[in-house]
TORDRENMAR-271029 format. One line per field, with one value per residue (C-alpha): residue number from 1; x, y, z. Coordinates in steps of 0.1 Angstrom, whole numbers, plus 5000, padded with zeros to 4 digits. Layout:
BEGIN
num	NUM; ...
x	X; ...
y	Y; ...
z	Z; ...
***
This chain:
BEGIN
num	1; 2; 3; 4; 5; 6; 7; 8; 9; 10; 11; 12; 13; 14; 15; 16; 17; 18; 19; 20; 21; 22; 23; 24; 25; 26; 27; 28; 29; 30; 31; 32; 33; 34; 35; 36; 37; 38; 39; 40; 41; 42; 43; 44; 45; 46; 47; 48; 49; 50; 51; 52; 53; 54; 55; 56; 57; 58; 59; 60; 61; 62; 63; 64; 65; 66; 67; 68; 69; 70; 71; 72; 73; 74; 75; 76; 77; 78; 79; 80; 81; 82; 83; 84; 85; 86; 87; 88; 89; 90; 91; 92; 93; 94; 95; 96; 97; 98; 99; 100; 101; 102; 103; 104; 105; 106; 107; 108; 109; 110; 111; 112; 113; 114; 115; 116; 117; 118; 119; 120; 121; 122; 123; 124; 125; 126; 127; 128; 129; 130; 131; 132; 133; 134; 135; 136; 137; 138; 139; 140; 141; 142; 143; 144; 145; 146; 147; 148; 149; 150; 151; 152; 153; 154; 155; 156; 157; 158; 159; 160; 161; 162; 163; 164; 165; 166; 167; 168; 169; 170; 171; 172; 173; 174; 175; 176; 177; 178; 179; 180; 181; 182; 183; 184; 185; 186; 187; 188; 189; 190; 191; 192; 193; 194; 195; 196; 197; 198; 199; 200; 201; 202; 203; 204; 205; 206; 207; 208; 209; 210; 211; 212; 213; 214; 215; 216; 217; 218; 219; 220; 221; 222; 223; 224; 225; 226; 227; 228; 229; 230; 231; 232; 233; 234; 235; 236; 237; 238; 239; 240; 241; 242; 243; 244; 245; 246; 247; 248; 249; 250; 251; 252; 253; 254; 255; 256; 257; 258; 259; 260; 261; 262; 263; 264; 265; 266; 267; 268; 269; 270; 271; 272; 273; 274; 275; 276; 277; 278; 279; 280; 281; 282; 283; 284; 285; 286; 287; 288; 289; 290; 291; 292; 293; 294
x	6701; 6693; 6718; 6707; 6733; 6723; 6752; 6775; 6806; 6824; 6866; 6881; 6922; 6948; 6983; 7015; 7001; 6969; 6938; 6915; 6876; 6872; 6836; 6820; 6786; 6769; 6742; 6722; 6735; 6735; 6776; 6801; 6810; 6836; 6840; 6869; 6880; 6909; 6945; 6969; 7000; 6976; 6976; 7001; 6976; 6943; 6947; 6951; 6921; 6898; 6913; 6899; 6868; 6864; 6868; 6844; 6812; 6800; 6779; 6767; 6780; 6804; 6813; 6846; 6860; 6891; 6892; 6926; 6931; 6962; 6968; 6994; 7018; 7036; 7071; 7072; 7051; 7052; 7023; 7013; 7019; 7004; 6978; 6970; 6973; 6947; 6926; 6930; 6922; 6889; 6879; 6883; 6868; 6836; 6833; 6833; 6809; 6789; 6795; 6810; 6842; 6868; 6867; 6897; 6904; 6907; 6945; 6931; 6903; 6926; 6951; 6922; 6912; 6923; 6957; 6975; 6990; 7014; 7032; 7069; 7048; 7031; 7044; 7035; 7054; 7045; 7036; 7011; 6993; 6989; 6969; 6951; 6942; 6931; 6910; 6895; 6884; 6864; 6844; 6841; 6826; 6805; 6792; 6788; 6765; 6744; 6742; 6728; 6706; 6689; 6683; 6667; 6640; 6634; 6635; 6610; 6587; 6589; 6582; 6551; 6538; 6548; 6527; 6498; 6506; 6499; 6467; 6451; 6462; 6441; 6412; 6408; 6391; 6356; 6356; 6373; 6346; 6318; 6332; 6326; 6291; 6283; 6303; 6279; 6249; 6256; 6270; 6239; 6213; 6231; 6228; 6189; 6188; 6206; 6190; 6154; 6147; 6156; 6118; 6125; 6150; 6164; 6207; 6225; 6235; 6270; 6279; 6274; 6293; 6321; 6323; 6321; 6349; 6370; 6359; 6369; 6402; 6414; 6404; 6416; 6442; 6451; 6489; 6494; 6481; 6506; 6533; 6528; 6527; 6558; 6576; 6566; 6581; 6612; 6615; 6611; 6639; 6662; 6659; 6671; 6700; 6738; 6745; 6722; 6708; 6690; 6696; 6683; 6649; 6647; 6644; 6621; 6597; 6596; 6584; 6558; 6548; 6540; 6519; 6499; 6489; 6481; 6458; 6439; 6437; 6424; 6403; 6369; 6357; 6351; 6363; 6394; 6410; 6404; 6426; 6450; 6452; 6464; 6483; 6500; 6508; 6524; 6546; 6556; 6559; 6585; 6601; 6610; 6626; 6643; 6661; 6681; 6692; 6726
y	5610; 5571; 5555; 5530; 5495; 5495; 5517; 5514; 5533; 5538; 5552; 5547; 5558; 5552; 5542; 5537; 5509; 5501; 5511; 5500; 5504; 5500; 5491; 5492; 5474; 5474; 5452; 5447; 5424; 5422; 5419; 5435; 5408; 5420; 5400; 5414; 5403; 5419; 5412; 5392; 5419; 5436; 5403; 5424; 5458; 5433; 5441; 5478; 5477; 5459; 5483; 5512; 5496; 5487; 5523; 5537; 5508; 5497; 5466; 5457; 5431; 5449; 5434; 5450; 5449; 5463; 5454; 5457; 5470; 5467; 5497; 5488; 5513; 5487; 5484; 5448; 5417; 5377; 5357; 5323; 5302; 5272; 5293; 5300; 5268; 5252; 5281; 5275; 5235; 5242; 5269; 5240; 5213; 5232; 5246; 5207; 5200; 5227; 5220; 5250; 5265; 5277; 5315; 5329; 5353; 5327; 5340; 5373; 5358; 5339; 5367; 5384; 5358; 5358; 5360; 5349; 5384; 5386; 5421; 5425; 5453; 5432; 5450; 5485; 5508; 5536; 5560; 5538; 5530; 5559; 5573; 5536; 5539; 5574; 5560; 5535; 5566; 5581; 5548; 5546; 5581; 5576; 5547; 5564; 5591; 5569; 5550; 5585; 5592; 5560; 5567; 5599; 5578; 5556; 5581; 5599; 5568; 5555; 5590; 5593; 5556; 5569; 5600; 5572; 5552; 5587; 5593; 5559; 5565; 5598; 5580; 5553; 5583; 5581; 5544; 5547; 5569; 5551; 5519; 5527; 5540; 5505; 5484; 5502; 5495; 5461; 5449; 5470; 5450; 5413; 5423; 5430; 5400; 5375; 5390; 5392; 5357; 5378; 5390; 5414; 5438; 5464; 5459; 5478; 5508; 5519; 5482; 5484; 5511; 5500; 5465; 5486; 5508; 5475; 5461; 5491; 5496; 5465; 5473; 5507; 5514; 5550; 5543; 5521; 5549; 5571; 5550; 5549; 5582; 5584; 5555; 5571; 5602; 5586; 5573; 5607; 5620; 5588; 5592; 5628; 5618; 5627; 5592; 5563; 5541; 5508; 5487; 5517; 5523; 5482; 5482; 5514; 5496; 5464; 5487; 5500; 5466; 5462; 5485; 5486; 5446; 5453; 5477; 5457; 5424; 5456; 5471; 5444; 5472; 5466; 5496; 5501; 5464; 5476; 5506; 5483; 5463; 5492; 5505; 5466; 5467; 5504; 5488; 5459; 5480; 5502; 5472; 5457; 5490; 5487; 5461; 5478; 5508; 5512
z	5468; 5450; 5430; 5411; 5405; 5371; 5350; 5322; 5312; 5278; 5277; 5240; 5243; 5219; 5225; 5212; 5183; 5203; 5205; 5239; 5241; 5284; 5293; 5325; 5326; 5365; 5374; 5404; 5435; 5471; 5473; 5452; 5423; 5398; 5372; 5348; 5314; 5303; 5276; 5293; 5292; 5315; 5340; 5365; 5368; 5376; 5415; 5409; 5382; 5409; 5433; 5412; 5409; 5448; 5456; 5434; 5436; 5469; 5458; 5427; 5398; 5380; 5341; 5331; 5295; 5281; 5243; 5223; 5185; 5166; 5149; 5128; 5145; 5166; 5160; 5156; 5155; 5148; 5137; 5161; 5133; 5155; 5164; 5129; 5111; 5136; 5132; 5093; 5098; 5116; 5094; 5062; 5086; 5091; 5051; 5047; 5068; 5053; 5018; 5007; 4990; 5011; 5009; 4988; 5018; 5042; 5052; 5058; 5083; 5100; 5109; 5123; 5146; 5183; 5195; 5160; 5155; 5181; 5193; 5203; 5235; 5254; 5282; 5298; 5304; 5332; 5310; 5293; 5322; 5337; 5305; 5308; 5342; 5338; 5308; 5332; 5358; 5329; 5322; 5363; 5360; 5335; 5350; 5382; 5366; 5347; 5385; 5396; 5365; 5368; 5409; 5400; 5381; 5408; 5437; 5416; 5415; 5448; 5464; 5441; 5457; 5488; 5490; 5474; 5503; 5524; 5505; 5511; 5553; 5549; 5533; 5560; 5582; 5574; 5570; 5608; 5623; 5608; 5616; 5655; 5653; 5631; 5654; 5687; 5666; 5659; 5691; 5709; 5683; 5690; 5725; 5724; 5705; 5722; 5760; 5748; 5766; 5802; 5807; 5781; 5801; 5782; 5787; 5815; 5796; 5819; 5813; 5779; 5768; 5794; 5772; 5740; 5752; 5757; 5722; 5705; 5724; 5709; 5674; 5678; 5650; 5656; 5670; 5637; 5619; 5632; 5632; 5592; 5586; 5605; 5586; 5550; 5561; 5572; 5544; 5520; 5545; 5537; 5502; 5499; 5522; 5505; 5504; 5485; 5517; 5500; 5524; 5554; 5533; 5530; 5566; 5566; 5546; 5565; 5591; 5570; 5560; 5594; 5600; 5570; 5579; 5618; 5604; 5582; 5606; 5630; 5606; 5606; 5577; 5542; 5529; 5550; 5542; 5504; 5511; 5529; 5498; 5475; 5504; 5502; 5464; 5465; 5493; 5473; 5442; 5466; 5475; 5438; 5431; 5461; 5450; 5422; 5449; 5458
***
């Protein structure tokens, strides 16, 4: 199973004269970075809010929101009357500079602005937070499932380069076993060539193939080969794993990487280094995904 770090989450709940929109927006990162922004009566819950958030998102940048409505059902409230005439000042400084008429609802803009409406709750009481912190393990969850939708997508991509990855291993074959009987050609014609000036001898034959043998041996790329097969389906297995492992298929691909370069610095073919190519941009295609997994 992939999880994706990209996610967002959405919990509307009214209370007693407030109503709170709580966002969740998840981003990619190698650490966990919470970054909350929340009403100041709430400035007592912010541990218990990041602790909510700690246990449910491993890594990741994590954007909280909790937005606050006046209904008008609050008992009480007081206007910042500071507040509200400098809000008022700039409002006339900058239809100055603009040249234009003051709005006639300028009261009314002002009394929406930040902070001027003040409310006689700005504590919680228990009850209230536990419907707000419930509220706040919805958006979590819903965050959480967009987290798994999004893996889905990219676990469905990177097996499909994967298996591509697979196909291109199979197609080095051919290339591989006409490879050896070019190489024995070639090395058996430079031999003729270069030895022609020794009376004309034909070369030892049991020494040639013995050198040929050698030559081959170090080109051989059989144990890479199977060593990549292995790797890619490692990595099929890690993916459908219960838990998202990014950083265990980051690894797994290094490995791959590996490989897949030993065999085209082996290869001295043509047609097998152009399969390592595509082989090298499904692997880094893999890798960019990567990057986004949980």
């Amino acid at each position: 199973m992939i999880k994706s770090m990209t996610g967002y989450g959405k919990a509307v709940l009214d209370i007693t004269g407030r109503k709170l929109t709580i966002e969740i927006k998840t981003l990619n990162s190698k650490q966990l970075d919470l970054n909350l922004k929340i009403p100041g009566y709430f400035r007592d819950k912010e541990w218990e809010v990041r602790g909510l958030l700690t246990q449910r998102f491993e890594r990741g940048k994590i954007d909280f929101f909790i937005a606050t409505e006046v209904t008008g059902e609050m008992l009480s409230y007081s206007i910042n009357s500071n507040l509200a005439k400098k809000y008022h000042e700039e409002l006339k400084n900058l239809a100055g500079e603009l040249k234009e008429e003051c709005p006639s609802e300028m009261l009314s803009l002002v009394l929406k602005m930040p902070d001027v409406m003040q409310t006689s709750r700005d504590e919680l009481s228990e009850h209230d937070w536990s419907s707000i912190s419930g509220a706040i393990d919805e958006a979590i969850t819903q965050a959480d499932i967009f987290r798994l939708n999004e893996g889905k997508v990219l676990e469905a991509d990177m097996t499909n380069r994967v298996h591509g990855i697979l196909h291109l291993l199979e197609a080095v074959e051919p290339y591989e076993k006409m490879r050896i009987v070019d190489l024995r050609e070639r090395l058996l014609r430079d031999f003729s060539k270069y030895s022609g000036d020794f009376n004309g001898s034909a070369p030892d034959q049991n020494r040639f193939e013995q050198e040929l043998i050698y030559y081959l041996e170090k080109l051989d790329i059989t144990e890479e080969k199977v060593r990549l097969l292995k790797h890619c389906h490692y990595f099929l297995e890690t993916l459908k794993e219960p838990v998202s492992q990014g950083k265990k298929l980051g690894f797994v691909t290094q490995e791959m990487g590996r490989e897949i370069n030993t065999i085209g610095s082996k290869a001295s073919d043509a047609g097998i280094q152009k399969l390592v190519v595509q082989m090298k941009d499904e692997l880094e295609k893999i890798k960019e995904q990567l990057g986004n997994i949980l």
